[in-house]
N, C-alpha and C positions, 0 to 999 in steps of 0.2 A: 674606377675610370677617372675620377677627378684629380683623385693622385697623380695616376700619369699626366694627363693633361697637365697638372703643376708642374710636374716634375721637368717633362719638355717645354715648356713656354720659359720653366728656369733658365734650361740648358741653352733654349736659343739668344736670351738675353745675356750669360755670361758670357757668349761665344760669338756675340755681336761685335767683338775687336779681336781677334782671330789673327797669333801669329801663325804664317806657317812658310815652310823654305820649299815645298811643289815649284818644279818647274813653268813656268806661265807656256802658253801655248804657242806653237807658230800659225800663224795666218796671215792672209791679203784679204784685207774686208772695202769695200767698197766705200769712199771718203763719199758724204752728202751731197759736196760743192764741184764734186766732179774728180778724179782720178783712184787711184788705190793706195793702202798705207798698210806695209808688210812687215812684220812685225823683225826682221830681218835691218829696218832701218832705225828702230829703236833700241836694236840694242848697241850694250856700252854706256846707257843713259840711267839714269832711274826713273820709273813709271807712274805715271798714276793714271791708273786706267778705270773709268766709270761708266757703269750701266747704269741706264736710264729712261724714262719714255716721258714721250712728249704731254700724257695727259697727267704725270707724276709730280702735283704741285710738291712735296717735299724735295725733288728732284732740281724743281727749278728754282726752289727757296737756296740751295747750297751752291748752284752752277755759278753766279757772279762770286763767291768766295775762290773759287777754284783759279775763277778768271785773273782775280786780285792776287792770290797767290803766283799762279803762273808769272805773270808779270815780278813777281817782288823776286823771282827764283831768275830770271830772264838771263839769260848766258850762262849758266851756272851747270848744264848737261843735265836738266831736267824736262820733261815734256807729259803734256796732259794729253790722255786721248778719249774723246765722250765715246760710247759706244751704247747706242740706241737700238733698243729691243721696242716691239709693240707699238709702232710709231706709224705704221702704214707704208709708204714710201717713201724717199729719198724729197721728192720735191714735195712733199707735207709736212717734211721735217725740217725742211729750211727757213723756213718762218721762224721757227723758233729760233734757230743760231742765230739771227738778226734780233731778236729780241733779248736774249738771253745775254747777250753780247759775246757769245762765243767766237774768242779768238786760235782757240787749239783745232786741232783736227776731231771731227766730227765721222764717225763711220757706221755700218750697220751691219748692224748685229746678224749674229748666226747659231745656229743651235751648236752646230762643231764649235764656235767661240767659248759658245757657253756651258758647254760640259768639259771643255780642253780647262777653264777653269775653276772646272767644279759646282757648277751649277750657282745659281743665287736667288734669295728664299723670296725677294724682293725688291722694292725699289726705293732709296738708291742703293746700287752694293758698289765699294771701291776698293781696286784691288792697290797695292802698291807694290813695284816690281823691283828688284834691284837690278843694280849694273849688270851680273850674273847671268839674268831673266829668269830668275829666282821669286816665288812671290813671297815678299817679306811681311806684309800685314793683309786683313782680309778686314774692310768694315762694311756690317750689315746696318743700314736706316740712317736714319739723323741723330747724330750724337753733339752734344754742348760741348763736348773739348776736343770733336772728330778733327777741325781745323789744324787746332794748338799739336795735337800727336799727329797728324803727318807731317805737320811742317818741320818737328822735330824729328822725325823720324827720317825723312829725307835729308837733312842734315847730315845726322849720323852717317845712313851710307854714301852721301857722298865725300864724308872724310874719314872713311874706312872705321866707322864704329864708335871716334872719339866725337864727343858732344860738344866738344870748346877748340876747333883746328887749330896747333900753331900757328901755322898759317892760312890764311885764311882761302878759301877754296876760291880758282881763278877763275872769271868767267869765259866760257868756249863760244864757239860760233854756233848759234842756234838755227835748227833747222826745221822749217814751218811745214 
């Protein structure tokens, strides 16, 4: 018995950075601050999509990096979207985007959301999606270089794979 238990606590930890090219899901999830965000407006973009809850201090330790990053990607056809599991309600959850300084889109979660992405073992999970709506990486918890590899990774797709663009990628009109 111990075995296995080693064996899978292994396997969950090598597979805590999980590429994979699954289609991401379609949905209309309910924004916290009032309207709906369909996944039908994201695409064309590249994604980073993170589940979260509101009592998940690892959760809240990463969300200003996201915010920092968002910004440093700002025009660029990138967009971040929190998606809050286990949070209680919409107006329970808004406390925290004010705190958190969450400037992206903020929605809530759904069970079809989260088996359409293959469930998640934990919190935080962050998917990253390409232009496609393709998911191109899958990161399970708090990782020391999580930041450093999606910023690079978003890169990549958005200059079609090369890590150094001739030129350099133009900034789009972004859509809040």
């Amino acid at each position: 018995m111990r075995i296995l238990v080693a064996a899978l606590s292994a396997a969950f930890l090598l597979a805590g950075c999980a590429e994979s090219t699954n289609t991401a899901p379609e949905f209309s999830l309910k924004k916290v601050m009032g309207g709906e965000l369909k996944s039908a407006d994201l695409k064309g973009k590249v994604v980073v999509v993170d589940f979260w809850a509101t009592w998940c201090v690892p959760c809240k330790k990463e969300i200003p990096e996201y915010v920092k990053l968002r910004e440093k990607l700002k025009g660029l056809g990138v967009e971040f979207v929190g998606v809050t599991f286990d949070s209680a309600t919409a107006e329970d959850v808004k406390p925290y985007i004010k705190e958190l300084g969450m400037t992206y889109p903020v929605v809530m979660g759904t069970d079809e959301v989260d088996v359409g992405f293959g469930g998640h073992p934990g919190y935080p999970t962050t998917f990253l999606i390409n232009k496609d709506w393709k998911v191109h990486r899958k990161f399970f918890g708090v990782q020391s270089t999580k930041m450093a590899t999606l910023e690079k990774d978003i890169y990549l797709l958005l200059n079609d794979g090369k890590e150094t663009p001739e030129t350099p990628v133009k900034p789009t009109t972004a859509v809040n």
